[in-house]
C-alpha positions as protocol buffer text, in pm:
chain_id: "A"
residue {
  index: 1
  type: UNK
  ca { x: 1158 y: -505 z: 1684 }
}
residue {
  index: 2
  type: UNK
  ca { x: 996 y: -300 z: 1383 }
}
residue {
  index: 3
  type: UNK
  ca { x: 941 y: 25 z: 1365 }
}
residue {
  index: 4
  type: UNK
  ca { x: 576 y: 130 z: 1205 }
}
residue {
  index: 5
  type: UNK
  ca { x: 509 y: 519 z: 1069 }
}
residue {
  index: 6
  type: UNK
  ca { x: 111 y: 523 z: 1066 }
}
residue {
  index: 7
  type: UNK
  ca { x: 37 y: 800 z: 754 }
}
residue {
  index: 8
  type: UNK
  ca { x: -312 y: 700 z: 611 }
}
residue {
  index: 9
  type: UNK
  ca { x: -488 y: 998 z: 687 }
}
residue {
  index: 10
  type: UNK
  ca { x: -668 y: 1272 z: 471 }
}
residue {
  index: 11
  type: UNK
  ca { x: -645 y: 1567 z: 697 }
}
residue {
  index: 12
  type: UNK
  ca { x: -978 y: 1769 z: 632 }
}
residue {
  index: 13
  type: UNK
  ca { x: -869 y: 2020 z: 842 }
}
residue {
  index: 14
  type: UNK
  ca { x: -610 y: 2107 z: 629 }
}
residue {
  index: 15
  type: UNK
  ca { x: -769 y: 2110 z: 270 }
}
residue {
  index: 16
  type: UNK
  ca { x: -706 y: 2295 z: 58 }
}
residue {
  index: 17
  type: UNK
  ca { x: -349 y: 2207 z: 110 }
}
residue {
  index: 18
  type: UNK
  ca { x: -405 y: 1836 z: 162 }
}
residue {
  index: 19
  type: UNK
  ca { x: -630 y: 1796 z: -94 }
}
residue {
  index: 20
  type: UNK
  ca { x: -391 y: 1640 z: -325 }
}
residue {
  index: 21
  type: UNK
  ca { x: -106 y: 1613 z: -84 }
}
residue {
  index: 22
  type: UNK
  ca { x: -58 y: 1383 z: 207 }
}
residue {
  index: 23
  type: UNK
  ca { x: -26 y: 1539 z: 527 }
}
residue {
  index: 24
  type: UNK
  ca { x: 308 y: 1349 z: 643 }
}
residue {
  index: 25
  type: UNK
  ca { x: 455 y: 1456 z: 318 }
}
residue {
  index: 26
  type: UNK
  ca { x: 405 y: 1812 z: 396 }
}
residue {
  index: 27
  type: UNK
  ca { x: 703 y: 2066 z: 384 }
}
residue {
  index: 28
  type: UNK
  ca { x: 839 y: 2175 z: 718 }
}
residue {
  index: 29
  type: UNK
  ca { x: 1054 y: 2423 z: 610 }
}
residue {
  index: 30
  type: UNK
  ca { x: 1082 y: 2280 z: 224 }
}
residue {
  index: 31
  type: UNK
  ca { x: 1149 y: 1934 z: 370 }
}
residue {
  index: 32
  type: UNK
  ca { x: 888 y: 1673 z: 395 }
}
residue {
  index: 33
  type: UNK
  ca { x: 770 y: 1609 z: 777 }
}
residue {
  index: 34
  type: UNK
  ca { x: 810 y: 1214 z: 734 }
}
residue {
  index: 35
  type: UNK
  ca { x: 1177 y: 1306 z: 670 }
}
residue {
  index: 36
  type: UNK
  ca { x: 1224 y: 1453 z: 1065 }
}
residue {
  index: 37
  type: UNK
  ca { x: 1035 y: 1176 z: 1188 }
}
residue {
  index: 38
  type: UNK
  ca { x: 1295 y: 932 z: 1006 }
}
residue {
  index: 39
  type: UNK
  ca { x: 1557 y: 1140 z: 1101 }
}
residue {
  index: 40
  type: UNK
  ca { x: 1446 y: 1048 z: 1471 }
}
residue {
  index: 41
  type: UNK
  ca { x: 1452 y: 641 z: 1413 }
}
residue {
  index: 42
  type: UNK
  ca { x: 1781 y: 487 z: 1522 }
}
residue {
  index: 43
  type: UNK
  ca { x: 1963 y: 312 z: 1216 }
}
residue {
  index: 44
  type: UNK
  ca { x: 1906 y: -21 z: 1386 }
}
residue {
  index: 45
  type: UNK
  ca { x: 1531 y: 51 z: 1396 }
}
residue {
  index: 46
  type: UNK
  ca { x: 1492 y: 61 z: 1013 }
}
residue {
  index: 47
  type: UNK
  ca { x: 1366 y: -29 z: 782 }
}
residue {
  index: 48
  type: UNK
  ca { x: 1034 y: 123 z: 898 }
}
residue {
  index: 49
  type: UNK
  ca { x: 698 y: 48 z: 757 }
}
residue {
  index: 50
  type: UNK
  ca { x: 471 y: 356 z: 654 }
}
residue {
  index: 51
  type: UNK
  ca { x: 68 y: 240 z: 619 }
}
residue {
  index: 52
  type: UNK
  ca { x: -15 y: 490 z: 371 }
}
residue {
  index: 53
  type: UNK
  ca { x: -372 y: 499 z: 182 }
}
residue {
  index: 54
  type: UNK
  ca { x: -449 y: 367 z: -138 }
}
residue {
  index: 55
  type: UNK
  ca { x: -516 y: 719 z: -303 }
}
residue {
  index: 56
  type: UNK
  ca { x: -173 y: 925 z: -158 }
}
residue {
  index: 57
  type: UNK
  ca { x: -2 y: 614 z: -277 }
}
residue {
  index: 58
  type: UNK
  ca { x: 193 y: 726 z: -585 }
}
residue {
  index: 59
  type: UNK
  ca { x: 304 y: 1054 z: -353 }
}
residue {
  index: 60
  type: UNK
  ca { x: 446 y: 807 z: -106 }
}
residue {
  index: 61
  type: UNK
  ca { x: 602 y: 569 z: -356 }
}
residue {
  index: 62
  type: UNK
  ca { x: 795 y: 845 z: -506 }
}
residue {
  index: 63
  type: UNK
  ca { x: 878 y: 1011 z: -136 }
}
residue {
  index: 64
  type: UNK
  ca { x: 1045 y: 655 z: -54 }
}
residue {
  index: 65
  type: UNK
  ca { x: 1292 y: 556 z: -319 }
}
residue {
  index: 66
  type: UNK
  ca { x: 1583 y: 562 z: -163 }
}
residue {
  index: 67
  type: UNK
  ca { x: 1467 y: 504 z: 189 }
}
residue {
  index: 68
  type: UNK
  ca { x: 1498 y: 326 z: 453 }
}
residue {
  index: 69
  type: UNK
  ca { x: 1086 y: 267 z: 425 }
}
residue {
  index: 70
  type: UNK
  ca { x: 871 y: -46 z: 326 }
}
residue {
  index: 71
  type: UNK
  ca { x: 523 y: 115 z: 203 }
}
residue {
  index: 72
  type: UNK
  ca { x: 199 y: -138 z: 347 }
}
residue {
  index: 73
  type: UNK
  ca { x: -140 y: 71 z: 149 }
}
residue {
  index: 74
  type: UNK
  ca { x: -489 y: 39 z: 291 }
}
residue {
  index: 75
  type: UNK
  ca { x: -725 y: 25 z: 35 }
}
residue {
  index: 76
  type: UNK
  ca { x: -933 y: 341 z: 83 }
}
residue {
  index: 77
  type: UNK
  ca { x: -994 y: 671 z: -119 }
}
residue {
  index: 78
  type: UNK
  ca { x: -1155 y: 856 z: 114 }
}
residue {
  index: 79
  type: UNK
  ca { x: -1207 y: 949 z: 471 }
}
residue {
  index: 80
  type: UNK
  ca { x: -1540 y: 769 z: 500 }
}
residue {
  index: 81
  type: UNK
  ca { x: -1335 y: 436 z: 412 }
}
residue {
  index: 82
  type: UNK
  ca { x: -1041 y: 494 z: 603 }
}
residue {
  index: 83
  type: UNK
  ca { x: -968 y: 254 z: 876 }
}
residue {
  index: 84
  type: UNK
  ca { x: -884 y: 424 z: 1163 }
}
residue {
  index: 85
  type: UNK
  ca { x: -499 y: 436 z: 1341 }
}
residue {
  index: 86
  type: UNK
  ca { x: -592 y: 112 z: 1512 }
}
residue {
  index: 87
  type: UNK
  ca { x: -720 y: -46 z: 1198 }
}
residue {
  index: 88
  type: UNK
  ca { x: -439 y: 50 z: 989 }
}
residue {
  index: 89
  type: UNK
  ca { x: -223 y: -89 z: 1260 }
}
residue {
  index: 90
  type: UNK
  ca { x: -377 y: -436 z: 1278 }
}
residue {
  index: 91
  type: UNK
  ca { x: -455 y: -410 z: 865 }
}
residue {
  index: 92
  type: UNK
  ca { x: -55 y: -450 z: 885 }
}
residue {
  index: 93
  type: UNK
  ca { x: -19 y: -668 z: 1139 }
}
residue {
  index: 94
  type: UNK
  ca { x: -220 y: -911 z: 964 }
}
residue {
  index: 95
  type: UNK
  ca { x: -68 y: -836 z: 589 }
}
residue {
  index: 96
  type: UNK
  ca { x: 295 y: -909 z: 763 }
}
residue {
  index: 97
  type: UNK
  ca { x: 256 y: -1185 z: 975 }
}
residue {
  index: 98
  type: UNK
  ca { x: 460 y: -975 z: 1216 }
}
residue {
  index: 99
  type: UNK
  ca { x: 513 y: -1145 z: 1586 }
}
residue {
  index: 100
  type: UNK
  ca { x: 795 y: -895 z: 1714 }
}
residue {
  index: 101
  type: UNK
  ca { x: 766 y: -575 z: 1915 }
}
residue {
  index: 102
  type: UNK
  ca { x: 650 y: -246 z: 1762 }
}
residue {
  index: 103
  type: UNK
  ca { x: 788 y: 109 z: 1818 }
}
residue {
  index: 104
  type: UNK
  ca { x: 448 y: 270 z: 1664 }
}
residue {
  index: 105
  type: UNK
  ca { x: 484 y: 644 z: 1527 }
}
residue {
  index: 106
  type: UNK
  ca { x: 232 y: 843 z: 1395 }
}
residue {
  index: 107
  type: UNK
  ca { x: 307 y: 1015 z: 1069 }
}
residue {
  index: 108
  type: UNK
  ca { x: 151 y: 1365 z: 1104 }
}
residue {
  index: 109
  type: UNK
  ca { x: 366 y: 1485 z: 1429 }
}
residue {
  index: 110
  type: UNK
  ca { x: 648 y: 1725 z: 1492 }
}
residue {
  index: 111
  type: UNK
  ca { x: 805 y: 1547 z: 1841 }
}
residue {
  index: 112
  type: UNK
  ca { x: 1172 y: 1537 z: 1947 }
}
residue {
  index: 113
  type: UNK
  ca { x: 1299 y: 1227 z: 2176 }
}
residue {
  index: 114
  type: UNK
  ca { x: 1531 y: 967 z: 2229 }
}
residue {
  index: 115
  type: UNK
  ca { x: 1373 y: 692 z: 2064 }
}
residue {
  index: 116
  type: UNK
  ca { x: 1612 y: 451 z: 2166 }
}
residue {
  index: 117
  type: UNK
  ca { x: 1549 y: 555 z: 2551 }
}
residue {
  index: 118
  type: UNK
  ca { x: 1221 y: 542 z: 2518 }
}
residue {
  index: 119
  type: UNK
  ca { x: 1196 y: 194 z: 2436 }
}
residue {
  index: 120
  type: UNK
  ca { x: 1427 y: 112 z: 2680 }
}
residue {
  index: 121
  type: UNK
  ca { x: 1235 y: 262 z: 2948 }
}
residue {
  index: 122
  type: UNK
  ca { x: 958 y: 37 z: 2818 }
}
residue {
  index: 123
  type: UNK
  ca { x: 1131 y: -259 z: 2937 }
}
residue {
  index: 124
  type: UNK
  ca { x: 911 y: -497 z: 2700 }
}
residue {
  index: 125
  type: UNK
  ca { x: 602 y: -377 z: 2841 }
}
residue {
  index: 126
  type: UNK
  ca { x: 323 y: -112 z: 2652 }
}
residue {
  index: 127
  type: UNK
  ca { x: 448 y: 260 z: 2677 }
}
residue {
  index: 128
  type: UNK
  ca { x: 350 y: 575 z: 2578 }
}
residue {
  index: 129
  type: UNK
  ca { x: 522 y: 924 z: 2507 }
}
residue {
  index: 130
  type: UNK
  ca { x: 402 y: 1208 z: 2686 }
}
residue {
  index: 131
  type: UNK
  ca { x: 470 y: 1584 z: 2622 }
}
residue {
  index: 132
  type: UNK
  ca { x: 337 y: 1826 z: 2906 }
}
residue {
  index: 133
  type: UNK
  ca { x: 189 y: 2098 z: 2765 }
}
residue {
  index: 134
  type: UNK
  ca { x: 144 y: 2305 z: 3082 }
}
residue {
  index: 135
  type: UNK
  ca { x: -199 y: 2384 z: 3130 }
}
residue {
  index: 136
  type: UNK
  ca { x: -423 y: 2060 z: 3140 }
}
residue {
  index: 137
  type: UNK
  ca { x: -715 y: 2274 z: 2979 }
}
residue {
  index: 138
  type: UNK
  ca { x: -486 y: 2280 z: 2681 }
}
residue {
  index: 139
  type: UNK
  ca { x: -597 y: 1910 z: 2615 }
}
residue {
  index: 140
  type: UNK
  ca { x: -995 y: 1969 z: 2641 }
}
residue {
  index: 141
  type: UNK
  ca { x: -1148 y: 1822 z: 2356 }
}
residue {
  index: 142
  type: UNK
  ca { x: -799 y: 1742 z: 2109 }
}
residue {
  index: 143
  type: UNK
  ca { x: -542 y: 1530 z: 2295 }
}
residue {
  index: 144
  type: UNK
  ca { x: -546 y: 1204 z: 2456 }
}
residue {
  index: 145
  type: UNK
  ca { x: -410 y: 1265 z: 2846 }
}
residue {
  index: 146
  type: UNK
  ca { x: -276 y: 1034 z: 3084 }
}
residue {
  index: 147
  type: UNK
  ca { x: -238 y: 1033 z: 3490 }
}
residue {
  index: 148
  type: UNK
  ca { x: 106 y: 919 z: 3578 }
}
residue {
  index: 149
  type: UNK
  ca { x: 234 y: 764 z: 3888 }
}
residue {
  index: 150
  type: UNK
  ca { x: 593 y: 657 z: 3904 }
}
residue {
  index: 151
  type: UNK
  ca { x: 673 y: 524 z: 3586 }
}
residue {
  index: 152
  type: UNK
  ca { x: 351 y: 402 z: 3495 }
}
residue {
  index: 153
  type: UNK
  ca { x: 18 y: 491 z: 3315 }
}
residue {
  index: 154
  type: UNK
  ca { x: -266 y: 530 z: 3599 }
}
residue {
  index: 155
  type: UNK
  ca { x: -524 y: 660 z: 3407 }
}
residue {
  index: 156
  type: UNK
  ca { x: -560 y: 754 z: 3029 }
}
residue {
  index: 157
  type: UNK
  ca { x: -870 y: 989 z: 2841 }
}
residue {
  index: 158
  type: UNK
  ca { x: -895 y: 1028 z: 2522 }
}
residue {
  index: 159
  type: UNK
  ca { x: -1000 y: 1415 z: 2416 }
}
residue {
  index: 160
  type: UNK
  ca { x: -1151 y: 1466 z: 2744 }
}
residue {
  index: 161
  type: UNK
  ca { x: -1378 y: 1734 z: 2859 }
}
residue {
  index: 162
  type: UNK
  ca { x: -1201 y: 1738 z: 3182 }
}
residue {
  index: 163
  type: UNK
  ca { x: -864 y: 1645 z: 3126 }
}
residue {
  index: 164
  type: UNK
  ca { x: -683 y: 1450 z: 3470 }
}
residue {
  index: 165
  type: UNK
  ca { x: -364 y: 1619 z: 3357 }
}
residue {
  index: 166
  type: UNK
  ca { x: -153 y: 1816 z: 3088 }
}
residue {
  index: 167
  type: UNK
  ca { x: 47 y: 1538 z: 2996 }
}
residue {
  index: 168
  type: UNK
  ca { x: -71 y: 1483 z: 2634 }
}
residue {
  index: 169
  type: UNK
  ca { x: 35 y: 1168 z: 2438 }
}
residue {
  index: 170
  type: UNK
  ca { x: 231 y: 1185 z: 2134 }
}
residue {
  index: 171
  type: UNK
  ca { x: 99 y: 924 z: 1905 }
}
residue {
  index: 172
  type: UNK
  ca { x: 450 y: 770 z: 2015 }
}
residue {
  index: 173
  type: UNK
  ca { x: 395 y: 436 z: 2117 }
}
residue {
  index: 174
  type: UNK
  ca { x: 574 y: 108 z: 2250 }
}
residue {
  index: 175
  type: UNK
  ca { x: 360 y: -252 z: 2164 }
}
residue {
  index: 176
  type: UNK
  ca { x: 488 y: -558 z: 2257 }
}
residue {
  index: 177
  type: UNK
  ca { x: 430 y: -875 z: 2059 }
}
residue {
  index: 178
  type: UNK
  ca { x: 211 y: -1041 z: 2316 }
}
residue {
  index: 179
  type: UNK
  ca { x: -37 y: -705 z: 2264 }
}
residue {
  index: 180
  type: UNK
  ca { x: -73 y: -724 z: 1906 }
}
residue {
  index: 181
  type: UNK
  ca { x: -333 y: -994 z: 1932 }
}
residue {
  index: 182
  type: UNK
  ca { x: -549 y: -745 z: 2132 }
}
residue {
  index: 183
  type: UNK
  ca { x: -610 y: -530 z: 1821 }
}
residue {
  index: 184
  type: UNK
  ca { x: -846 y: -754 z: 1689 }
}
residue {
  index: 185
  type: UNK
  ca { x: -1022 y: -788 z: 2000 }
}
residue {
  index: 186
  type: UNK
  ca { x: -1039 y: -411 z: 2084 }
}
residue {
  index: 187
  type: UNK
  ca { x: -1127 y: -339 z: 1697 }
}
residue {
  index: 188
  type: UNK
  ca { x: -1458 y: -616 z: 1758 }
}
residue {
  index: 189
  type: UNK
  ca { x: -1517 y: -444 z: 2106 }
}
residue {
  index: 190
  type: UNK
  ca { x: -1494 y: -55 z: 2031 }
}
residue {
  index: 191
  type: UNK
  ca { x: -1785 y: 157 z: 1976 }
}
residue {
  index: 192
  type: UNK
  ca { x: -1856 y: 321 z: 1654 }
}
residue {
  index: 193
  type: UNK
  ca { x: -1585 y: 600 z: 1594 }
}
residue {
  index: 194
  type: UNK
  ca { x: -1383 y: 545 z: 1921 }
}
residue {
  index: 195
  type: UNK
  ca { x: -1086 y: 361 z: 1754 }
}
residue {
  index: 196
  type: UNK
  ca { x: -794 y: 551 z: 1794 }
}
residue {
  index: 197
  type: UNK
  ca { x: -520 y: 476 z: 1975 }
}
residue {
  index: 198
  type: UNK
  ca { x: -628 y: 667 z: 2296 }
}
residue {
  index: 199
  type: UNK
  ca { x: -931 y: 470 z: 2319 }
}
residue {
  index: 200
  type: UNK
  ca { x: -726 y: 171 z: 2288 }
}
residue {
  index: 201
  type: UNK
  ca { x: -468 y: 246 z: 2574 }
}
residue {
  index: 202
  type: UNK
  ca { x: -781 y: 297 z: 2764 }
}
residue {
  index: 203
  type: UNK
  ca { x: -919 y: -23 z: 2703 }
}
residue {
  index: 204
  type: UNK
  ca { x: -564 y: -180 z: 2738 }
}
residue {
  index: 205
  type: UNK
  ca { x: -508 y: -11 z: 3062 }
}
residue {
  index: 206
  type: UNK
  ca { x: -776 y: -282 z: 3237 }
}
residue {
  index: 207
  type: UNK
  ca { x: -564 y: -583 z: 3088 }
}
residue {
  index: 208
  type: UNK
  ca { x: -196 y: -456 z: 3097 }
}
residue {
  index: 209
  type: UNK
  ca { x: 93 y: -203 z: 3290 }
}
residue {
  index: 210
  type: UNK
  ca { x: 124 y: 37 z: 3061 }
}
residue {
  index: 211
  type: UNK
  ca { x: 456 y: 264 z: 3098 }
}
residue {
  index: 212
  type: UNK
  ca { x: 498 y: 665 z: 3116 }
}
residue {
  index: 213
  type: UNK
  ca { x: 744 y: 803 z: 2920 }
}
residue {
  index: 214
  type: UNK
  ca { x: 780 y: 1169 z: 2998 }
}
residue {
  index: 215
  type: UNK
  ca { x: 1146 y: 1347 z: 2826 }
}
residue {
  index: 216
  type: UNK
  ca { x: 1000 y: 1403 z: 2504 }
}
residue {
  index: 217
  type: UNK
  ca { x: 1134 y: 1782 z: 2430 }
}
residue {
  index: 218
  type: UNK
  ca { x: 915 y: 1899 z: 2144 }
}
residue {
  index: 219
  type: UNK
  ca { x: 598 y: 1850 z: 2022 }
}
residue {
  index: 220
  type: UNK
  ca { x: 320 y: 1929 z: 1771 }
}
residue {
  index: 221
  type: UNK
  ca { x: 26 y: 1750 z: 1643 }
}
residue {
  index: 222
  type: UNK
  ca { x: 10 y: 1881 z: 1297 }
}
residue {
  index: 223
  type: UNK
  ca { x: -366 y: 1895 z: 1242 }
}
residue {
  index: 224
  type: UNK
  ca { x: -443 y: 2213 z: 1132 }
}
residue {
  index: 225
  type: UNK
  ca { x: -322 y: 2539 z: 1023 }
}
residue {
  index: 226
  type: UNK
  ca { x: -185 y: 2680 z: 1355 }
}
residue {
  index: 227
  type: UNK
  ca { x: 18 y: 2353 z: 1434 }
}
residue {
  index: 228
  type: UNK
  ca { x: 169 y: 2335 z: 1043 }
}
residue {
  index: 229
  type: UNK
  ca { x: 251 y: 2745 z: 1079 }
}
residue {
  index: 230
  type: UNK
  ca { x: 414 y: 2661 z: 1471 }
}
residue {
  index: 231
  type: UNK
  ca { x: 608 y: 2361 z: 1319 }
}
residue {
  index: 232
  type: UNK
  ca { x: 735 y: 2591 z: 1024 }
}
residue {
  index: 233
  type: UNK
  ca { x: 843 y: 2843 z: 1250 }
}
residue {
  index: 234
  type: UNK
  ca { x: 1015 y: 2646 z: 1472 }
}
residue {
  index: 235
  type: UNK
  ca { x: 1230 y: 2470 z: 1162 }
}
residue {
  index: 236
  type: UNK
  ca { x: 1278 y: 2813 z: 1048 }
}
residue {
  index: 237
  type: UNK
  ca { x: 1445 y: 3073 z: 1344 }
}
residue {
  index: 238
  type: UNK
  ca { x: 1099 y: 3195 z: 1368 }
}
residue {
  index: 239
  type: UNK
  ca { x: 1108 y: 3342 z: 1047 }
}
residue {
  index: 240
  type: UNK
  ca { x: 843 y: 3333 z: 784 }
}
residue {
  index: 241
  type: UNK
  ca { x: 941 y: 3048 z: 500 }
}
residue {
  index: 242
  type: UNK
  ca { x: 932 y: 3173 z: 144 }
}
residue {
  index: 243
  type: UNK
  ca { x: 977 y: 2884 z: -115 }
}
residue {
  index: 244
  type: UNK
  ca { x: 1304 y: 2991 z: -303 }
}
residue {
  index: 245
  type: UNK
  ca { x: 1106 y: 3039 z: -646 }
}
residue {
  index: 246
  type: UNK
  ca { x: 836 y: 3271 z: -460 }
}
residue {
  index: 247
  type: UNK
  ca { x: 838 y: 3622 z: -622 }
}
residue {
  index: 248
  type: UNK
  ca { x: 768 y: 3836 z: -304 }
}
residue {
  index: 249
  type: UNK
  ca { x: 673 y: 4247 z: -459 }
}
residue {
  index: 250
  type: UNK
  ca { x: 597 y: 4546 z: -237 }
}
residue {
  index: 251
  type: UNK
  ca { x: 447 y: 4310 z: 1 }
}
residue {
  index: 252
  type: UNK
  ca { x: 444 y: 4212 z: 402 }
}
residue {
  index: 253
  type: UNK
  ca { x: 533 y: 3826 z: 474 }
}
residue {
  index: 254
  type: UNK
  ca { x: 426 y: 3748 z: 888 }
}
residue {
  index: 255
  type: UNK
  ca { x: 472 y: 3438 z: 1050 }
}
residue {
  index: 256
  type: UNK
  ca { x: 335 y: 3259 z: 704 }
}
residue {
  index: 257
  type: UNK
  ca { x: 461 y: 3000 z: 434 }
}
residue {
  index: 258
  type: UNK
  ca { x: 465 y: 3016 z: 64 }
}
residue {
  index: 259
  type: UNK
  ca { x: 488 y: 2669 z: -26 }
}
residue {
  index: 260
  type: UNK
  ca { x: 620 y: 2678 z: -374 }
}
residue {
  index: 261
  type: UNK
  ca { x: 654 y: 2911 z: -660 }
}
residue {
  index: 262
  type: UNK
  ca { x: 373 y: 3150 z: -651 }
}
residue {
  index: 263
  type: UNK
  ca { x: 319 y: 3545 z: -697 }
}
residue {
  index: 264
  type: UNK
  ca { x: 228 y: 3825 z: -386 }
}
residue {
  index: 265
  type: UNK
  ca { x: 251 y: 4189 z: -480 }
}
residue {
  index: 266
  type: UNK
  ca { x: 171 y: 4476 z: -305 }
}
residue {
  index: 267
  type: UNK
  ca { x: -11 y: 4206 z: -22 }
}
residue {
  index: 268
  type: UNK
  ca { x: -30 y: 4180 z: 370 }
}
residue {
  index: 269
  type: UNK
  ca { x: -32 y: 3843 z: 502 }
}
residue {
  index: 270
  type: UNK
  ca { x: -12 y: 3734 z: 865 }
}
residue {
  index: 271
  type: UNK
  ca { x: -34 y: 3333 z: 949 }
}
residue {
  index: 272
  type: UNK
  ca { x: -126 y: 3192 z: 632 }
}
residue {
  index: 273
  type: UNK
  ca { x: -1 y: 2915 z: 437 }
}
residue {
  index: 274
  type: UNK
  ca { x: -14 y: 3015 z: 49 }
}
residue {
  index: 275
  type: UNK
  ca { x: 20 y: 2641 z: -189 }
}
residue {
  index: 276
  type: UNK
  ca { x: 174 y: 2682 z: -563 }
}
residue {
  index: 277
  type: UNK
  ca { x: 100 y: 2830 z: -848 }
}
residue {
  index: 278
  type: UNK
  ca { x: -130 y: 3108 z: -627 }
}
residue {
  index: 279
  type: UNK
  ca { x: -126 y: 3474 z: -734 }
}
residue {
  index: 280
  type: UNK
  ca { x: -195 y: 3717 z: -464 }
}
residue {
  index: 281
  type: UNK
  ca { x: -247 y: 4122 z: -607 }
}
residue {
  index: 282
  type: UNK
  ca { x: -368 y: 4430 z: -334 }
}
residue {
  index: 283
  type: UNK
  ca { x: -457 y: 4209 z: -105 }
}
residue {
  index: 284
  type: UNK
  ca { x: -460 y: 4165 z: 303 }
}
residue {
  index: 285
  type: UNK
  ca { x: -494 y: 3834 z: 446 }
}
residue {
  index: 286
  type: UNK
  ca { x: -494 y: 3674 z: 768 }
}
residue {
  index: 287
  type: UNK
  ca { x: -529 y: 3335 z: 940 }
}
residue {
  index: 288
  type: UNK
  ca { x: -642 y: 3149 z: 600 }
}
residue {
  index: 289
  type: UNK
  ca { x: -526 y: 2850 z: 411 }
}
residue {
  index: 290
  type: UNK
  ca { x: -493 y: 2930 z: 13 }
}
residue {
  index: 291
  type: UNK
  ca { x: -512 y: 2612 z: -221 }
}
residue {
  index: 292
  type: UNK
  ca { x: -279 y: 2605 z: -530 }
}
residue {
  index: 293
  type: UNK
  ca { x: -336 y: 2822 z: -803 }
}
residue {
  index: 294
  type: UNK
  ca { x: -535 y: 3055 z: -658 }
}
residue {
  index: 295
  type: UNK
  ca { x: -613 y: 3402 z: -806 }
}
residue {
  index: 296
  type: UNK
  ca { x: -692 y: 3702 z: -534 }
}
residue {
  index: 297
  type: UNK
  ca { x: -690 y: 4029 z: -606 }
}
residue {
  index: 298
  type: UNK
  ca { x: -842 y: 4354 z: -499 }
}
């Protein structure tokens, strides 16, 4: 089996912080998020492959040395060229050769499980992790959702309207060899834009038993500002995080992060996320995103 750490996205949502920085190498707390997810992988799991993008890939090159990571780049720039998680997936298939089992992770998500359970509980057959969020509405329109019965995969949407439950996947996903053929087929079948893995576990759910996995204890799609301040906090006691070289004046730090060495005096900020090299003077600020170097004042 190989593990597989999809991380070729350019998360719009989150520019002006991603603008120059990958998502999955975003600070949780100071330390990168692809670091938790490795820290998840059993030791007989690695070396893991990351699919990174062609234009994040000197970031990524210098995140790995030392790692227990083989880097596989997609050769796009942008978001208009990039391939899609299914694409990227079979884009590596292809490059490798690779004919054994997959434990598929995607690179942008805060999740706690037992990895190794999980693909036990597989039992060679396609799985998927599932986090319950509660409240199916909490789904509409951002998560893929599945309808369990037993152990098994029923019925899967991807961002529905009107979700059939609140069991959300995780971008966590089992693929056995005999499946990996099917990515060509579902890439040649899929309609414009619906290429993500949901849509593919729906499509896969009329040709194979796919398997529930439900004990995953934490989770967080990091796609935008809420889910990166949520993760932080979590990481962090709850407590704001202040990069150690931050110089913090006179000022009011809630439920925010200061990425790296910047200046606040005399400011009020509630949920933000503040990059480098920013200098904040008499200022209040809530629920924004503030790219680096920044001047506010006033």
């Amino acid at each position: 089996m190989r593990t597989v750490i999809l991380a070729g996205g350019y998360a719009k949502r989150l520019w002006p912080i991603t603008w120059d920085r990958p998502k999955p190498l975003l600070p949780i707390a100071g330390k990168p998020l692809l670091d938790y997810i490795l820290e998840l992988i059993p030791s007989d799991f690695l070396p893991a492959w990351v699919s990174v993008n062609r234009r994040f890939f000197p970031a990524f090159q210098a995140w790995a040395e030392g790692k227990p990571v083989e880097l596989v780049v997609e050769e796009t720039q942008s978001e208009e060229e990039k391939l899609g998680a299914v694409g990227a997936l079979f884009h590596l298939v292809e490059l490798s050769g690779v004919e054994e089992d997959l434990l598929v992770l995607a690179g942008d998500n805060w999740l706690s499980l037992d990895l190794r359970k999980f693909v036990d509980w597989a039992e060679g057959k396609p799985a998927v992790a599932l986090f319950p969020l509660g409240d199916p509405m909490r789904a509409k329109g951002r998560y893929g959702v599945a309808a369990v019965e037993g152990k098994f995969v029923r019925a899967f949407q991807e961002k529905p309207e009107n979700p059939v439950s609140d069991l959300a996947s995780t971008a966590c996903y089992f693929f056995p060899k005999d499946v990996l053929p099917l990515l060509e087929k579902f890439l040649r079948e899929a309609p414009k834009g619906q290429d993500a893995p949901g849509y593919f576990l729906q499509w896969l759910l009329e040709r194979r038993e796919i398997v529930a996995f439900t004990e995953v204890w934490e989770w967080l799609d990091i796609g935008d500002r809420e889910s990166y301040l949520a993760a932080n906090l979590r990481a962090n006691g709850g407590a704001s995080w202040i990069h150690p070289q931050a110089e913090v004046k006179d000022s009011v730090i809630e439920r925010s992060v200061l990425l790296g060495p910047c200046t606040v005096e005399r400011a009020f900020l509630s949920e933000c996320v503040v990059d480098e090299g920013v200098r904040l003077e008499n200022v209040r600020l809530e629920k924004v995103l503030i790219g680096k170097c920044a001047w506010i004042r006033g």
